[in-house]
C-alpha angles and dihedrals in degrees: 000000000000139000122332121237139165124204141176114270112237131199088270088065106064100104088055096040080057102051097052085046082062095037083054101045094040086048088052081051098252111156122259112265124190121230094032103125090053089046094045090046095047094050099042082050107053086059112014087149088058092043099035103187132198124207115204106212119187114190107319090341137094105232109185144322138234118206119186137174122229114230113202105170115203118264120294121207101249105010128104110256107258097029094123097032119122150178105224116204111232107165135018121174133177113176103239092248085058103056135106085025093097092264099129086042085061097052092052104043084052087050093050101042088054092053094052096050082043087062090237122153103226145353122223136191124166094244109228118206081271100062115030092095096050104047086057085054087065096035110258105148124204110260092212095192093063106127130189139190108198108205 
């Protein structure tokens, strides 16, 4: 299989970003949907700063992806300026024959790198059955008081 490694997505890698997006969504069971890839490409494009992406390669093959959102909240009186910034995990994708191997740790520790260079205060993710463990491994905490209103 080779040697893991995550990098950062660049403009060049649209297409590819695209096509996991749909790996991960099929795999999710979302229908298929034509003209995806185009739709996916165009979006991520027009703010890649705002929606900062990984790709896990092992050896010749793309792996996973990771996709994430940038929160910087307007300015507080009396709080540092990016106290309550975040980088909030949206996607994160490794293709089944890739997995168990610390591809999904790879993409993560890339992720999280980034965001503290980046001088953000935290990074999130909703953690599946999958992941959990993992995501304790590295540190990540539960934060018990999240609360969400689906509409």
């Amino acid at each position: 299989m080779g040697q893991v490694r995550a990098r950062s997505a660049g403009p060049q890698d649209a297409l590819v970003v695209a096509a996991l997006t749909l790996q991960c969504a099929r795999h999710r069971g979302a229908p298929r949907e034509p003209g995806f890839l185009d739709r996916y490409a165009t979006a991520w494009l027009a703010a890649p700063e705002r929606h900062p992406i990984w790709i896990a390669e092992a050896g010749d093959e793309h792996a996973g992806y990771l996709q994430a959102l940038v929160l910087r909240p307007l300015p507080w009186p009396g709080a540092a300026a990016d106290a309550a910034s975040a980088l909030v995990v949206q996607a994160f994708f490794v293709r089944p024959d890739h997995r168990g191997v610390g591809v999904g740790e790879e993409l993560l520790r890339a992720a999280v790198a980034w965001a503290r260079e980046a001088g953000l205060a935290r990074v999130s993710m909703s953690a599946g059955e999958h992941t959990a463990a993992m995501l304790e491994r590295l540190g990540f905490s539960a934060a018990p008081r999240q609360m969400v209103l689906e509409l």
